[in-house]
C-alpha positions in Angstrom: 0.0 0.0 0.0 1.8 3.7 -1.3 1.5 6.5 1.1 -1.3 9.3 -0.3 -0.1 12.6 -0.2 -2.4 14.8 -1.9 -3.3 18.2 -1.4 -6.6 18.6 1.4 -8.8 20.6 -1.1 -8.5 19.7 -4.8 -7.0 16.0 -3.5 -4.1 17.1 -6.2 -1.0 15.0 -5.6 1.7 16.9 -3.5 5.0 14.8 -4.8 7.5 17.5 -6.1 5.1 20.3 -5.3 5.6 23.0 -2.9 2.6 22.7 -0.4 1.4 25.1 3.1 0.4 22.8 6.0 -2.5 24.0 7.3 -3.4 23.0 10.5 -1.7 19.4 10.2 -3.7 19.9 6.6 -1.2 20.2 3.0 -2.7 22.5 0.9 -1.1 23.0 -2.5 -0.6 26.4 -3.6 -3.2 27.8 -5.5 -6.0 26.2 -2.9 -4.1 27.7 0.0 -3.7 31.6 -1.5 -7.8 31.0 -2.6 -9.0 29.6 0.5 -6.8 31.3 3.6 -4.9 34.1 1.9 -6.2 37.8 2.7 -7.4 41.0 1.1 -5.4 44.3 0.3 -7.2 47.1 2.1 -5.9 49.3 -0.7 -6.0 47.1 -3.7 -8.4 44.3 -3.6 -6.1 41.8 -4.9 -5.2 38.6 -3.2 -2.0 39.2 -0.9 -0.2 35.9 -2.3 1.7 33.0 -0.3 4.7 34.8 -1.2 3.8 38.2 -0.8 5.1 40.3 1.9 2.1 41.3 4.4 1.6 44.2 6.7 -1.4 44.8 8.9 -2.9 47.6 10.7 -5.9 47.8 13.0 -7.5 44.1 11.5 -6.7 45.3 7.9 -3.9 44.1 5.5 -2.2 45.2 2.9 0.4 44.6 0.0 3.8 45.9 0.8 4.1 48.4 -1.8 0.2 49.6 -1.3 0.9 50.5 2.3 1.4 53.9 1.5 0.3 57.6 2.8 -3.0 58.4 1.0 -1.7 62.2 0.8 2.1 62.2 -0.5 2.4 58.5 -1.6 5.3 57.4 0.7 5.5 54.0 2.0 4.8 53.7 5.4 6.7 50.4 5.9 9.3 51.7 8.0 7.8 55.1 8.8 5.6 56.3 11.8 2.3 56.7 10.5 -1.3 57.1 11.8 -4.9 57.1 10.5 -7.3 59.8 9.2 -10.6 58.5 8.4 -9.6 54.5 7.8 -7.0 56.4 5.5 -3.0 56.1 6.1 -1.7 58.9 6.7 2.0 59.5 7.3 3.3 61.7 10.6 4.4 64.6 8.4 1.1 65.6 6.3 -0.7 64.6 9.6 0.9 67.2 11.8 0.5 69.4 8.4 -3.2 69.2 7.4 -4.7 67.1 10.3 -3.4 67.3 13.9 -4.3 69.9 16.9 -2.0 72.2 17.7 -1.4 72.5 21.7 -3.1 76.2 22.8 -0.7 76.3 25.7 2.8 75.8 23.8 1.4 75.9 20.4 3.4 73.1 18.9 1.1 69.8 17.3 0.2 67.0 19.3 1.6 64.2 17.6 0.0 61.1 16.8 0.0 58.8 19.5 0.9 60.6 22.2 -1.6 61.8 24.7 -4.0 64.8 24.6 -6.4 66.1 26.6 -9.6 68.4 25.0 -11.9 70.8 26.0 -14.1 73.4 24.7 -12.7 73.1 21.6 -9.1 73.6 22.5 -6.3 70.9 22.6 -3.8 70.6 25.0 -0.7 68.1 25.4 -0.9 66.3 28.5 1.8 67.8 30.4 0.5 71.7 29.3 -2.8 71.5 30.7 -1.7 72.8 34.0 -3.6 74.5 37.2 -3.5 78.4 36.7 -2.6 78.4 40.9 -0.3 75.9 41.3 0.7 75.0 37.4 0.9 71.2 38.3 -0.7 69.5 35.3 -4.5 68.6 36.1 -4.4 65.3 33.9 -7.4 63.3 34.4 -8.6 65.2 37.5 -11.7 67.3 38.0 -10.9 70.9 37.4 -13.1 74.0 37.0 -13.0 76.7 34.4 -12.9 80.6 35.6 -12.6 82.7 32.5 -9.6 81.6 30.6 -7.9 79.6 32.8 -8.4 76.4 34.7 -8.0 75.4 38.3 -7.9 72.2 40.1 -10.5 71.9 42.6 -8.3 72.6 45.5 -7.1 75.8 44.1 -10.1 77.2 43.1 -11.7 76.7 46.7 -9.0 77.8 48.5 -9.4 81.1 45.9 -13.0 81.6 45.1 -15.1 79.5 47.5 -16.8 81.4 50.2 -15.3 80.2 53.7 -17.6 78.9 57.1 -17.4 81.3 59.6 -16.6 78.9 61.8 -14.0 76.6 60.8 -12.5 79.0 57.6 -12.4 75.9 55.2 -14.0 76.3 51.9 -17.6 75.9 51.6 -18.2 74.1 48.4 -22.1 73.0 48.4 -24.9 73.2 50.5 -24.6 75.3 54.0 -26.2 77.8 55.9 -26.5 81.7 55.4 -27.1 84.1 58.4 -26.4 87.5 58.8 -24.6 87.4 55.2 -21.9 85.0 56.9 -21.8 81.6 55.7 -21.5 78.2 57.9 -21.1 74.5 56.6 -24.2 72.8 58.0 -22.0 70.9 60.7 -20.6 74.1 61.7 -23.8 76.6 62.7 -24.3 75.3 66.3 -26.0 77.2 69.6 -23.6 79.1 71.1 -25.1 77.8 74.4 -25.1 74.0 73.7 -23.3 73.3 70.3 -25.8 71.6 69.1 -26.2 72.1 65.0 -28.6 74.6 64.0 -29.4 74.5 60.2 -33.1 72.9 59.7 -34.2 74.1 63.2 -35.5 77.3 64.3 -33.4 79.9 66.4 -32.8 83.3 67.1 -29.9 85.3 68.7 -28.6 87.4 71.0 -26.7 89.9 69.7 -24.7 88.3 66.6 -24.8 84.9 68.5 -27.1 82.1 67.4 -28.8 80.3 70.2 -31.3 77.8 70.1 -35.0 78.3 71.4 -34.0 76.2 74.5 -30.9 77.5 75.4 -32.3 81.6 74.7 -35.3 80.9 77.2 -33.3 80.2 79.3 -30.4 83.0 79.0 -32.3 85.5 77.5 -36.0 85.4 77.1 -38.7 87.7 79.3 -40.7 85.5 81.9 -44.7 85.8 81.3 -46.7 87.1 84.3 -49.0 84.8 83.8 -47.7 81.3 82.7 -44.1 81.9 84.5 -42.4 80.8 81.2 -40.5 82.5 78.1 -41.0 84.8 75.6 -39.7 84.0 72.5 -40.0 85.2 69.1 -41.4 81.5 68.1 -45.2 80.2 67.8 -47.3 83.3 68.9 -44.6 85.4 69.9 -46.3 88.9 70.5 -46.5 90.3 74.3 -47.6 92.8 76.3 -45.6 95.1 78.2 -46.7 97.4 81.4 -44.9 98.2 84.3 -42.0 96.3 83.7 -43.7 93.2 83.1 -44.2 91.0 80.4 -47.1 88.9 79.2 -47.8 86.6 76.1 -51.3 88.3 74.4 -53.2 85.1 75.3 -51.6 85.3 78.7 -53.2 89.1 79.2 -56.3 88.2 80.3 -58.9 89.7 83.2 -58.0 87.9 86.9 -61.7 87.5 87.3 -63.5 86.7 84.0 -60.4 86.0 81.9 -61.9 88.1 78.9 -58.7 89.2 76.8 -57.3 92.7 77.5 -55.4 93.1 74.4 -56.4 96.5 72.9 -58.8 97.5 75.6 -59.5 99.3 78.6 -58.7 98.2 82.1 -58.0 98.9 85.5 -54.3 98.0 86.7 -55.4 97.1 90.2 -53.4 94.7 92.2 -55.3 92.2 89.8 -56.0 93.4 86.5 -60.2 93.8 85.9 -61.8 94.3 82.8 -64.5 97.6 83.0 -67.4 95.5 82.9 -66.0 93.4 85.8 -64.5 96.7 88.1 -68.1 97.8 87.1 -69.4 94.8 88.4 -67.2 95.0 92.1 -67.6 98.7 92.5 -71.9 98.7 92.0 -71.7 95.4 94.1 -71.6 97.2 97.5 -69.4 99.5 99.6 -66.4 97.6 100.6 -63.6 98.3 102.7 -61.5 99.6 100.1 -64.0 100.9 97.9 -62.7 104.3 97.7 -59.6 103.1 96.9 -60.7 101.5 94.1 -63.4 103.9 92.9 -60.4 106.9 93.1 -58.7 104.9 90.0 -62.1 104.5 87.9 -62.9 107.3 84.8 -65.0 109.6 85.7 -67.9 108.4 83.5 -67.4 105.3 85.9 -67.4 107.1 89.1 -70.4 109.7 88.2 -72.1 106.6 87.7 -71.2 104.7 90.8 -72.3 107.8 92.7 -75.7 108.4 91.0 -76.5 104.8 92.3 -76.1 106.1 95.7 
């Protein structure tokens, strides 16, 4: 029995042939440059067994049609890049196709890195912080007219500072008394404890809380015993050097409201109708006292009744 050594396609004898082994597989020539060779990107001929073969970016090409699509030189052995799935060699890049740098105004050659923005191109190493000209790179920077500042720059330039602490105040916080606070920071002076979201007033330019100003600060009602404040209902009434809430300024003996009317600032305060009602009630031991301190429409009256 002879030993078969034919070709794996056309099952052509192989003896005195030249053959490519394909995968343990003899393929004779013409089967192997129609069934594995590839394309020319620029030509569209077979690149044959024999051929020399260069490849860019999954496409391949004859040696002499790798070229530059603008001047025509070969590329083989020349840096090149790509415009549009065209080859283009480094010179008529930079020429007709590259960014020129803004900061150094020299072209950003293929291949190396660039940052962009707003239209502009930078190399890497020239997009630098206008405070403390280290280059910004891939980190978060904000514009300010012109020029461009990493973030800790431009808060330690722009940003408003807390009244409190003097670090920058980038987001957020609390406004009083056109001062600003980080939320954390705007505490009762009394008690510390953080402010922003709850109500509170002051005492001079010092915030307090309602607890803490009650008890500091705050007028006593004559008539409930506690604070004033300018929270809730927080109008009083003031006489004699005392302090009541409105709802709290009331007659002692029918508890009618006194606010915005007449009275009688006895020893206990009486509405008219109600000193009315005590003086035409009888003589009493201090009667006269009391009758001295009535209007006179009052007392005529309260002697006609005699």
């Amino acid at each position: 029995m002879s030993d078969c050594f034919d070709c794996k396609n056309c099952n052509e004898s192989l003896y005195g042939r030249k053959y490519i082994q394909v995968e343990d597989s003899p393929h004779c020539i013409p089967c192997y440059d129609r069934l594995y060779a590839k394309t020319c990107q620029e030509c569209k001929e077979i690149i044959g067994h024999n051929a020399k073969e260069l490849f860019y970016e999954d496409r391949h090409y004859h040696e002499h049609c790798f070229r530059c699509f603008r001047c025509d030189r070969s590329l083989a052995d020349e840096p090149f890049t790509s415009q549009d799935d065209a080859l283009v060699c480094s010179d008529c890049f930079c020429n007709e196709f590259s960014s020129k740098c803004v900061a150094c105004d020299k072209t950003v050659m293929p291949g190396s890195r660039m940052l962009e923005y707003g239209g502009s191109a930078w190399h890497e190493d020239c997009f630098v912080c206008h405070g403390c000209e280290k280059p910004i790179g891939a980190e978060a920077f904000i514009p300010d007219n012109n020029n461009y500042y990493c973030v800790p720059c431009y808060e330690g330039r722009f940003a408003p500072q807390c009244s409190h602490c003097k670090k920058a105040l980038t987001k957020g916080g609390v406004t009083y008394k056109e001062e600003v606070w980080h939320k954390e920071c705007f505490l009762c002076t009394g008690c510390k404890t953080p402010l922003a979201g709850q109500p509170f007033t002051s005492q001079g330019d010092s915030p307090y809380c309602v607890k803490c100003f009650s008890s500091l600060y705050a007028k006593k009602c004559a008539g409930c015993n506690t604070a004033i404040t300018g929270f809730g209902d927080g109008k009083y009434v003031s006489f004699e050097d005392r302090q009541w809430h409105q709802p709290c300024f009331m007659c002692s003996r029918c508890s009618v409201s006194l606010v915005g009317s007449g009275f009688f600032p006895t020893a206990t305060r009486f509405c008219v109708l109600e000193m009315e009602s005590e003086v035409f009630r009888g003589p009493a031991v201090n009667e006269q006292a009391c009758v001295s301190r009535l209007p006179v429409s009052l007392v005529a009256r309260s002697s006609d009744r005699d």
